[in-house]
C-alpha positions in Angstrom: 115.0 195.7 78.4 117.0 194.0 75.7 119.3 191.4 77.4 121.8 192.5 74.4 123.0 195.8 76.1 121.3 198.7 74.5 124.3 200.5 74.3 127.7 199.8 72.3 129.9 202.7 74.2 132.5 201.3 76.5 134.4 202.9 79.1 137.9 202.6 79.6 138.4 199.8 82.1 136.0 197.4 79.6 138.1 198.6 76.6 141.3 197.5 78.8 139.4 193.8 80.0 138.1 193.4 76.6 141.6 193.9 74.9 142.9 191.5 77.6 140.2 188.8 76.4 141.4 189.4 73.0 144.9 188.8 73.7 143.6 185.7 75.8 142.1 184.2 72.8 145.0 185.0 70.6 147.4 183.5 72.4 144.9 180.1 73.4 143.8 180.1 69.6 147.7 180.2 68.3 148.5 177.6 70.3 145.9 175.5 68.9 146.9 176.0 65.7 147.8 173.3 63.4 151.8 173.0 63.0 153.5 170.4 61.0 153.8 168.5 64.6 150.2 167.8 64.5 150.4 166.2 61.0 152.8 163.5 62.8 150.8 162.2 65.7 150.5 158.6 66.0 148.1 158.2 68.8 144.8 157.7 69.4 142.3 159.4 71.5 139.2 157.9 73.7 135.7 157.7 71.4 133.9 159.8 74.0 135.2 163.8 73.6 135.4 165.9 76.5 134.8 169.2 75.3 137.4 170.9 76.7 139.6 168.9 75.7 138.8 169.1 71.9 141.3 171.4 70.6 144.0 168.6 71.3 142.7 166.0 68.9 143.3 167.5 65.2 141.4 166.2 61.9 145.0 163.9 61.4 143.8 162.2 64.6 140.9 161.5 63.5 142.9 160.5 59.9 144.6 157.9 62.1 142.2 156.5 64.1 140.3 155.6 60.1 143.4 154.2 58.5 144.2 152.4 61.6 141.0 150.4 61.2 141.8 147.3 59.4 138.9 147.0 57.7 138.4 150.2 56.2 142.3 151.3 55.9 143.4 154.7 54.2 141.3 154.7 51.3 143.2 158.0 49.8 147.1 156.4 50.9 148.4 158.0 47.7 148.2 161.2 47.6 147.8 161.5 51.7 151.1 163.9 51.9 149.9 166.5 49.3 146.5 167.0 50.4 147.5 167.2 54.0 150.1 169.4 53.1 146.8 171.7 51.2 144.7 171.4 53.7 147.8 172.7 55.9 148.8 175.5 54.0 144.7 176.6 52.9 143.9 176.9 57.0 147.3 178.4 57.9 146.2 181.0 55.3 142.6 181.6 55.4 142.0 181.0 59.1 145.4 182.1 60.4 146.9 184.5 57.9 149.9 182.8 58.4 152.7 180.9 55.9 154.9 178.0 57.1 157.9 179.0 55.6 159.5 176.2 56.7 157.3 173.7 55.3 156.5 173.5 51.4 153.1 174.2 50.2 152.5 171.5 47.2 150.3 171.4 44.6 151.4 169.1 41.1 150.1 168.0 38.0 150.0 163.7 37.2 151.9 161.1 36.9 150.5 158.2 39.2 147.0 157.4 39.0 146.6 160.9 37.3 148.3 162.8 40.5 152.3 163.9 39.9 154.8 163.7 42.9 156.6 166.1 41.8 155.9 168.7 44.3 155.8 172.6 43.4 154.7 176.1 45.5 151.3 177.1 45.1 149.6 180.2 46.1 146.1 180.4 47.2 143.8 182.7 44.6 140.0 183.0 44.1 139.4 182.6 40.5 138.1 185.7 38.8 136.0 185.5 35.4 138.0 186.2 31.9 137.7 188.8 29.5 136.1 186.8 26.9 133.8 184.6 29.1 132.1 187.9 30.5 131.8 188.9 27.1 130.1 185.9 25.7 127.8 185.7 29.0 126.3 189.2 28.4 126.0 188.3 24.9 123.8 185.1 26.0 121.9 187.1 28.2 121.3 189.7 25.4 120.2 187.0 22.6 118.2 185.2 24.9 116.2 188.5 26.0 116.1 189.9 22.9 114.8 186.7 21.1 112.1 186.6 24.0 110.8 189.7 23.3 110.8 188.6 19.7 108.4 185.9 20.5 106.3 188.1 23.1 105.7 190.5 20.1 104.7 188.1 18.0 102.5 186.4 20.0 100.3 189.5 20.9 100.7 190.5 17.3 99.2 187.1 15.9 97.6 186.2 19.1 99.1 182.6 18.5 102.2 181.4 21.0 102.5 179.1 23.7 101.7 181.0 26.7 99.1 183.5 24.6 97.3 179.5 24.0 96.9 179.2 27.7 95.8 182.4 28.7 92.5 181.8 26.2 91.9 178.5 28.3 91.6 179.7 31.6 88.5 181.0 32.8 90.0 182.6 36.2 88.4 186.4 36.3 91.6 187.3 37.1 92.9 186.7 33.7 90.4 189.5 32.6 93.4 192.8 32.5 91.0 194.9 32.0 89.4 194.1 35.2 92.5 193.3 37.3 95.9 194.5 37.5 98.7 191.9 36.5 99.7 189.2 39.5 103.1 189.2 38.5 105.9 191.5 37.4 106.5 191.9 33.5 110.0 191.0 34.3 109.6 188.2 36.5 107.1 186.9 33.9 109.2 187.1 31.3 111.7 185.7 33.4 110.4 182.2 34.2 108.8 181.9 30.6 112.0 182.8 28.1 114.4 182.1 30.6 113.5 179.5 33.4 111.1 177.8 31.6 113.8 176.7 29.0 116.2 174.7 31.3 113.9 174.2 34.2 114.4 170.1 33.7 117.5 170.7 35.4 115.9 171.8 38.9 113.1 170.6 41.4 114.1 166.7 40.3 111.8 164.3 42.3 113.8 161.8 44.1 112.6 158.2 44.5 115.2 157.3 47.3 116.9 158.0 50.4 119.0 161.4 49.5 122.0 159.0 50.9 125.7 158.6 48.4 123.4 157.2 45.7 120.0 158.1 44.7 117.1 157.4 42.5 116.0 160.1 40.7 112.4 159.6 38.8 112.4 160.2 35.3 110.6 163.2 34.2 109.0 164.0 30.3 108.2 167.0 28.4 105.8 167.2 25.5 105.7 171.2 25.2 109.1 171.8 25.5 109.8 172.3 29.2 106.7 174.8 29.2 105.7 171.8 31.7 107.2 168.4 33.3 105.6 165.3 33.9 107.2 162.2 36.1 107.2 159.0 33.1 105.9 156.5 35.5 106.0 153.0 33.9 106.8 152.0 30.3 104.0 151.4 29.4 103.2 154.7 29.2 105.5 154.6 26.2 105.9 153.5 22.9 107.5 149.8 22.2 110.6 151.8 20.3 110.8 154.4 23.3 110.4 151.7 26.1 113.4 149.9 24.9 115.8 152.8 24.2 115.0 153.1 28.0 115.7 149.3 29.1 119.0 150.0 27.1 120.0 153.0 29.3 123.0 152.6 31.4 121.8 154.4 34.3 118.0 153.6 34.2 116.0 151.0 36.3 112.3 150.8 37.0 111.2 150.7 40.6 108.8 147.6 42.2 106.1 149.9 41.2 106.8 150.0 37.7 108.2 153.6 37.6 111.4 154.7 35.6 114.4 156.0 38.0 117.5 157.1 36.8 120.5 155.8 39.2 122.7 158.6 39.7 125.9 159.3 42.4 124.2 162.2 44.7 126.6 165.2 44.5 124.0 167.7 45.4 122.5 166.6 48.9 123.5 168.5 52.3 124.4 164.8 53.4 127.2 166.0 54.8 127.9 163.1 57.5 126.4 160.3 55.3 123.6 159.8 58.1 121.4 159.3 54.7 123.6 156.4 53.8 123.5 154.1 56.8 120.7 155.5 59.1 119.1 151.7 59.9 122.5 151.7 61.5 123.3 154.8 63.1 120.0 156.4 64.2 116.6 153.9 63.2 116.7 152.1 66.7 116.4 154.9 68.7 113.7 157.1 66.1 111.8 154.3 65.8 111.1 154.4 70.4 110.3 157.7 70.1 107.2 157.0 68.4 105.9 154.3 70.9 105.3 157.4 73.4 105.2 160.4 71.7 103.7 161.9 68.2 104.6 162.6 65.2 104.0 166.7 65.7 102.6 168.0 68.8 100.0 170.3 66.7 101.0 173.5 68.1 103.8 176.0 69.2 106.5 175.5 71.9 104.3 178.1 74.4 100.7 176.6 73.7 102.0 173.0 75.3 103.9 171.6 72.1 106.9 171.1 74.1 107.9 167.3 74.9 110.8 165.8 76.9 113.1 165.2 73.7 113.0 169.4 73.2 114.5 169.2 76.3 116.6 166.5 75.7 118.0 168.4 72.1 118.4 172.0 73.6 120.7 170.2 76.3 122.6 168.0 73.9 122.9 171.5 71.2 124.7 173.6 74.4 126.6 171.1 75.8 128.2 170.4 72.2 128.4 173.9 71.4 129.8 175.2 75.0 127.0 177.5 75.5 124.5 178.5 78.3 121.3 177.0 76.7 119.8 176.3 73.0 116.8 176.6 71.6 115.4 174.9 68.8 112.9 175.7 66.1 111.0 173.9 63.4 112.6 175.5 60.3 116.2 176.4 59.6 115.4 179.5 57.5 112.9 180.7 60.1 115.3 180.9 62.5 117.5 183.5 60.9 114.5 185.1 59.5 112.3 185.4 63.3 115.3 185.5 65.3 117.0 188.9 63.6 114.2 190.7 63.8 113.5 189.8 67.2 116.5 190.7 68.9 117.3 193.8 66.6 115.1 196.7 65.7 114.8 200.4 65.4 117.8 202.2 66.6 120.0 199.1 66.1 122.6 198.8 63.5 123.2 195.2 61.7 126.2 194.8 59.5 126.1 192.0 57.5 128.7 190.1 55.3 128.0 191.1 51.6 127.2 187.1 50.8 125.1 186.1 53.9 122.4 183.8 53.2 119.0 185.2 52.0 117.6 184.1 55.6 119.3 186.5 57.0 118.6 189.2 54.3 114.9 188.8 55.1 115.5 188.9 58.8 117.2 192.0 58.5 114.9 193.3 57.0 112.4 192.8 58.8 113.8 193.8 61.9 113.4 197.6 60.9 117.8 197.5 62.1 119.6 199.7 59.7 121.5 197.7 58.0 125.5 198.1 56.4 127.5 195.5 54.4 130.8 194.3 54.7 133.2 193.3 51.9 133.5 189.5 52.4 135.5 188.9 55.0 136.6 192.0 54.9 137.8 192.6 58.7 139.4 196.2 57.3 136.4 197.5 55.8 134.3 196.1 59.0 136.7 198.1 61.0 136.1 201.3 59.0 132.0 200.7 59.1 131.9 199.8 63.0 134.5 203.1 63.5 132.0 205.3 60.9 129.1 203.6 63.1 130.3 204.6 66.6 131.7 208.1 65.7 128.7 209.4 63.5 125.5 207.2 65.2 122.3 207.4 63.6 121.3 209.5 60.6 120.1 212.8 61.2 120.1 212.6 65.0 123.8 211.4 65.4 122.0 209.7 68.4 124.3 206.5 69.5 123.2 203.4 67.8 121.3 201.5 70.9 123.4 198.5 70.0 124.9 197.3 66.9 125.0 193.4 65.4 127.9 191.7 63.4 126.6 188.9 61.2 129.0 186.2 59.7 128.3 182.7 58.3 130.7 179.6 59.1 130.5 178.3 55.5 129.1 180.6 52.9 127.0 177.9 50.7 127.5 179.4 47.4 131.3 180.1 47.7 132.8 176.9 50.0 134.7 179.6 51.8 134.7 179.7 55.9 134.8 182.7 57.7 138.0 184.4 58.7 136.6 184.6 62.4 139.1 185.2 63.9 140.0 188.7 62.4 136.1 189.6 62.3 135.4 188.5 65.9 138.5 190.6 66.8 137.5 193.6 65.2 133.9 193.1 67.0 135.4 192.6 70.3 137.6 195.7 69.8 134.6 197.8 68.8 131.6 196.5 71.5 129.8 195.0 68.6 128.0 191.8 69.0 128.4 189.0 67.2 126.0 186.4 65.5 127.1 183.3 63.5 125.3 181.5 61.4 126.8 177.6 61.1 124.1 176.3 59.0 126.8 174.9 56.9 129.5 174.3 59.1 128.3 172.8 62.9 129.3 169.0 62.4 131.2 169.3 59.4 133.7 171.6 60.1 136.6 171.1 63.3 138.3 167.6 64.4 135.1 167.0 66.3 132.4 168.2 64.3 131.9 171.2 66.2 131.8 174.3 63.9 134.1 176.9 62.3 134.7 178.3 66.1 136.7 174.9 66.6 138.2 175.2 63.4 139.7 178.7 63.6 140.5 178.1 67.4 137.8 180.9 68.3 136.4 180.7 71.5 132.6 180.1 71.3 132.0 182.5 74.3 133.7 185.0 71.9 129.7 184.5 69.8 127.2 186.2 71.5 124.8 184.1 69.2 125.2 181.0 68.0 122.6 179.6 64.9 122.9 176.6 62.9 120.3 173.7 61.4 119.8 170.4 61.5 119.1 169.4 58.0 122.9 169.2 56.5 124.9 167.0 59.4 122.6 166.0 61.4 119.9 164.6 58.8 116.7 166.1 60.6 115.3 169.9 59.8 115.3 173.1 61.6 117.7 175.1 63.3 118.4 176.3 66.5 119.9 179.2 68.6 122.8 178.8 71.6 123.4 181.8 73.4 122.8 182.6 77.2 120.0 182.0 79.8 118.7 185.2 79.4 118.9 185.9 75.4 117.3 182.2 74.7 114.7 183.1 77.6 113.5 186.3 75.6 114.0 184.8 72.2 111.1 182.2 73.4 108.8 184.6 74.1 109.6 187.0 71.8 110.7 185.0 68.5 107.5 184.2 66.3 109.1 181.0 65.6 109.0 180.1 69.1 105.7 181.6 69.9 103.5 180.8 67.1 105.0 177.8 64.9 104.6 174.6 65.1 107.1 172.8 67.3 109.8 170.6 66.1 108.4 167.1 65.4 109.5 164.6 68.6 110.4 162.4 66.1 113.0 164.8 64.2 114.1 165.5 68.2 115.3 162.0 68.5 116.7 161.9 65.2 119.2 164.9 66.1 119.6 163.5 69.6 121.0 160.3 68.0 123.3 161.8 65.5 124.7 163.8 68.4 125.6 160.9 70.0 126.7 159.4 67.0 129.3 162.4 66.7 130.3 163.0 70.1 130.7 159.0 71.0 128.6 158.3 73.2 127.3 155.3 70.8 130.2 153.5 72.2 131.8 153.7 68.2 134.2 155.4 66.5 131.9 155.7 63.5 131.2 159.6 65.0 134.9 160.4 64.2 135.3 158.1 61.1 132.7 160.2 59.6 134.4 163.8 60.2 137.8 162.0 59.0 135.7 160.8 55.5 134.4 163.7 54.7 137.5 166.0 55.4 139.1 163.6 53.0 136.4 162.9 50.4 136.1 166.8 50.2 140.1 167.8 50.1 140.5 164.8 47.5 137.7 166.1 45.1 138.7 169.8 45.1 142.2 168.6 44.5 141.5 166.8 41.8 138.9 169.4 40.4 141.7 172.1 40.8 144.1 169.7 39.0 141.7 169.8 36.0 142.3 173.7 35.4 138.8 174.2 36.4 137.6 177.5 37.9 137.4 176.1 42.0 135.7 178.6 44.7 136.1 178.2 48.4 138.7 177.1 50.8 140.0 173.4 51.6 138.2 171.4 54.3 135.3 172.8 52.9 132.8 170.4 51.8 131.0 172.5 49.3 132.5 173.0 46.0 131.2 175.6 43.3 133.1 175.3 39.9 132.3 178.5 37.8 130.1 177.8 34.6 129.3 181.5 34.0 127.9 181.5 30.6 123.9 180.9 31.2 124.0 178.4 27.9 126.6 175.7 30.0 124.2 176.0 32.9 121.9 173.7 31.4 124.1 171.7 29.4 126.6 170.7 32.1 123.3 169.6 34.6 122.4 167.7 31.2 125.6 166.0 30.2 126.0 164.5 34.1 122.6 163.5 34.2 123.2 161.6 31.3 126.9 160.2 32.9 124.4 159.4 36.3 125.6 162.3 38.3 123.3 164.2 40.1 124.4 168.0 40.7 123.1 171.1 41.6 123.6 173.9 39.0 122.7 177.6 39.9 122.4 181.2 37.6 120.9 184.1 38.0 119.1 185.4 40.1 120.3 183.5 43.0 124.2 184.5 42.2 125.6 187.8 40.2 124.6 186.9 36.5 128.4 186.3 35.6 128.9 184.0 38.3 126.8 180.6 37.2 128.6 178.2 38.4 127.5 174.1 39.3 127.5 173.3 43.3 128.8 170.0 44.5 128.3 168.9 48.2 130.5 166.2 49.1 129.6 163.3 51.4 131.5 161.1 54.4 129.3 158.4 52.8 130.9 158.9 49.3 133.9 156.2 48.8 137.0 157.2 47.0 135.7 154.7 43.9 132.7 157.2 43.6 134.7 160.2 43.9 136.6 158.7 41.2 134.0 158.0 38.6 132.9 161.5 39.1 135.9 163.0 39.1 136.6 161.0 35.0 133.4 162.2 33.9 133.3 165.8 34.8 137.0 165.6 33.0 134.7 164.8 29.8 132.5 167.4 30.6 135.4 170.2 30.9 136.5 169.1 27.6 132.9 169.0 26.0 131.6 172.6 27.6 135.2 174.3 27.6 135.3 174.9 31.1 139.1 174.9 31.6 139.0 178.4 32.3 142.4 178.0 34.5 144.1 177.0 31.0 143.0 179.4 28.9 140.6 182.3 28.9 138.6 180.1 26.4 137.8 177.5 28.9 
């Protein structure tokens, strides 16, 4: 049997204990909630965090405790009120579906150091594409399709073209039609060669450096028009004229090897705690010992003997910082979502998933052989009407009651910046029997005064998630994920998760690595540098989405988020804005169709604790250019 009940039906007296827990967690959670109080406190708390005790220390703690330092002082002094008073307002709203009516909500224009002080009410909108910008993004679409075809017709007509070239060359029998049926799709064909092939410089960039504030990105060459990329290498590979327009380049250096990098400021990386930027510090003593005794992989899964004492050691770190049972930890953050779906749901289940959760969790779903129903984005209403629809109607055909039926949110949705709105969603699942899984890929460590998730942040309780998930590779700078849940869900999940039972267990060395950032976070490194880091990229990340606001630029997501999609929509600005900061030496991550609706293009930027207000700064002036040079301005005018 299941150890998820196999039945959603309640009777009355756990309808009566569950709406008790409810209003136990409403009443906890609302006292937790940030009030203008908490924005006041002068104190400072002990560097090693009791977890029950969390919810008393807010992010302006944490504020304190950095500007406190006298050596690093508070880097963003000037405009401290007004994004204090946004981040405020944005979680009162988003999180609490509440307004201070007593305190004002601020948002201004410029005066000092390009920020005014003159202080008006702002509301709290998600930015929806103009009239004329969808117009002119179908219209791309269309030329770009149409001129494609063009070409394709052509190039069978003539038998000349640059992909009709290639096809004579090989001498695969599979390239033989009329023996084999086509590998690909004609779509996804045409696709990757009149679409992706055209701007496909601006993805897949090889990086020469630690993927820390700053990286070194290697310089890459075309000779066929993008058809294909090729790193430079040196400059010798170049002609005398072509060598030195490079030796003139602001933002270009050669490595010891001889290779052309280009220096850029990383706004792209899941660095999210800066463990990239001063690792030698944080975490190298402690990966390097793990190595003395123990390998690099353990060469097979976690039930064939590839278990070592630091598994151990991370699952117990993972639940005691997450307030759960037990963990369990796999080798591959998307695996986790994608094994661990389908093993705990299957035929007769019911999953209803959010209408933006990650592809991971797509493919687990459907692989799980759950029937599956989406959600408006957190949309606790229309949950409520599916889970009601669910319970009253059961399965198709049979009307048989669903044997158990699965909620799944994310923390921080990747592509928006948003957090969920758990509390009404978990709410609504209590209310109905439904159980709940949260994926925190995004938000465990960067996210909550003390790094612990969007539970923390919202004032949920994490014995409200029947299933936590989150990886290692954003915070934590390792890779994988991992599950927290109860004894006896984690105990089937290892036996019954093909993650578990057939990969490759998580490299001992990677174990350590987590292990040490843990401790970084929690304290128990003796430091404050856990807490300085949550304080820095709170800040770093309100500071940069104020100021990208300020520009009148089209802003998704929610502050105190660290992920920041401005909306390019027209597939042309894709490639030129990626361009045009490559060339300023800012490294971003751009992303179109088919990987978000195909009006909704828009540019990514994941913000750092390791990024300093100076780089934020620089960024900030040049993407100001950028605006003006690509009309993105889309706040100001339906023109951009």
């Amino acid at each position: 049997m299941s150890p998820l009940s196999t039945s959603h039906s309640q009777s009355d007296s756990e309808k009566e204990n569950d709406d008790d827990m409810i209003a136990r967690t409403e009443t906890s959670s609302s006292n937790d909630s940030p009030t203008e109080a908490s924005f006041q406190t002068d104190s400072c708390r002990s560097s090693v965090l009791d977890y029950h005790d969390h919810t008393n220390l807010d992010e302006n703690d944490i504020r304190v405790l950095q500007a406190s330092s006298p050596e690093i002082g508070d880097p963003f002094a000037d405009v401290r009120d007004r994004m204090e008073a946004l981040s405020h307002s944005s979680r009162m709203y988003h999180a609490y579906h509440t307004t201070d009516q007593d305190k004002s909500i601020y948002s201004d224009s410029s005066t000092s150091n390009g920020l005014d002080t003159q202080y008006t009410p702002t509301t709290f909108t998600v930015p929806t594409i103009p009239f004329f910008a969808a117009y002119t993004t179908y219209l791309g679409y269309a030329v770009l399709i149409a001129v494609g075809h063009v070409r394709d017709m052509f190039a069978r007509l003539f038998r000349r073209g640059r992909y009709v070239a290639q096809a004579r060359r090989n001498t695969y029998p599979s390239d033989d039609l009329k023996s084999y049926a086509p590998l690909l799709k004609s779509f996804e064909n045409f696709y990757t060669k009149r679409l992706y092939h055209r701007i496909q410089d601006c993805f897949n960039r090889p990086v020469a450096s630690s993927p820390g504030a700053n990286i070194q990105m290697l310089e890459r060459v075309s000779k066929d028009g993008n058809k294909t990329l090729t790193v430079l290498g040196s400059l010798e590979n170049l002609s005398a004229e072509d060598a030195e327009v490079y030796r003139m380049g602001k933002h270009l250096s050669c490595m010891k090897d001889g290779r052309v990098t280009r220096k850029c400021l990383n706004l792209g990386s899941y660095n999210y705690l800066g463990f990239a930027d001063d690792w030698e510090v944080t975490c190298k003593e402690g990966v390097l010992k793990s190595m003395v005794d123990l390998p690099v992989s353990m060469g097979c899964s976690r039930m064939e003997g590839g278990t070592s004492k630091l598994h151990y050691e991370v699952e117990r770190v993972v639940a005691e910082f997450l307030g759960k049972e037990t963990a369990m930890v796999l080798s591959m953050g998307f695996n986790t979502n994608a094994t661990v779906i389908p093993a705990l749901m299957g035929r007769g289940d019911l999953i209803v998933s959010d209408e933006l959760n990650h592809t991971s969790i797509i493919n687990g779903a459907r692989t799980s052989g759950a029937a599956i129903r989406c959600f408006g984005h957190n949309d606790s209403e229309n949950l409520e009407e599916i889970l009601k629809e669910a319970i009253v109607l059961g399965q198709p055909r049979t009307r048989r009651p669903w044997r158990k039926i699965m909620v799944i949110l994310e923390g921080i949705y990747s592509m928006e910046g948003e957090y969920c709105d758990l509390r009404s969603l978990v709410k609504v699942c209590k209310k109905y029997g439904a159980y709940v899984y949260l994926d925190e890929a995004h938000s465990v460590g960067a996210m909550g005064s003390t790094g612990r998730g969007c539970c923390e942040y919202t004032g949920v309780d994490p014995s409200d998630i029947d299933i936590l998930m989150g990886t290692f590779t954003k915070s934590f700078a390792g890779m994988g994920g991992y599950i927290a849940s109860s004894k006896t869900v984690v105990a089937m999940l290892r036996e019954k998760c093909a993650a578990s039972a057939y990969h490759n267990a998580l490299s001992p060395v990677v174990c350590q690595q987590i292990i040490s950032s843990f401790k970084v976070i929690m304290g128990l490194d003796g430091t404050n540098i856990g807490k300085q880091k949550i304080a820095a990229l709170r800040d770093n990340s309100n500071y940069f989405r104020m100021r990208l606001i300020d520009m009148d630029l089209h802003v998704m997501g929610h502050y105190d988020s660290p992920i920041m999609p401005v909306m390019l929509y027209n597939p042309t600005k894709i490639a030129a804005f990626s361009r045009e900061c490559l060339k300023r030496g800012l490294a971003v991550v751009v992303v179109g169709f088919p990987a978000v609706p195909i009006l909704m293009s828009r540019a990514r930027f994941c913000i750092s604790a390791g990024h300093t207000r100076e780089d934020l700064d620089r960024a900030l002036d040049e993407i100001d250019e950028i605006a003006d040079i690509l009309k993105l301005r889309y706040a100001r005018s339906s023109f951009g």
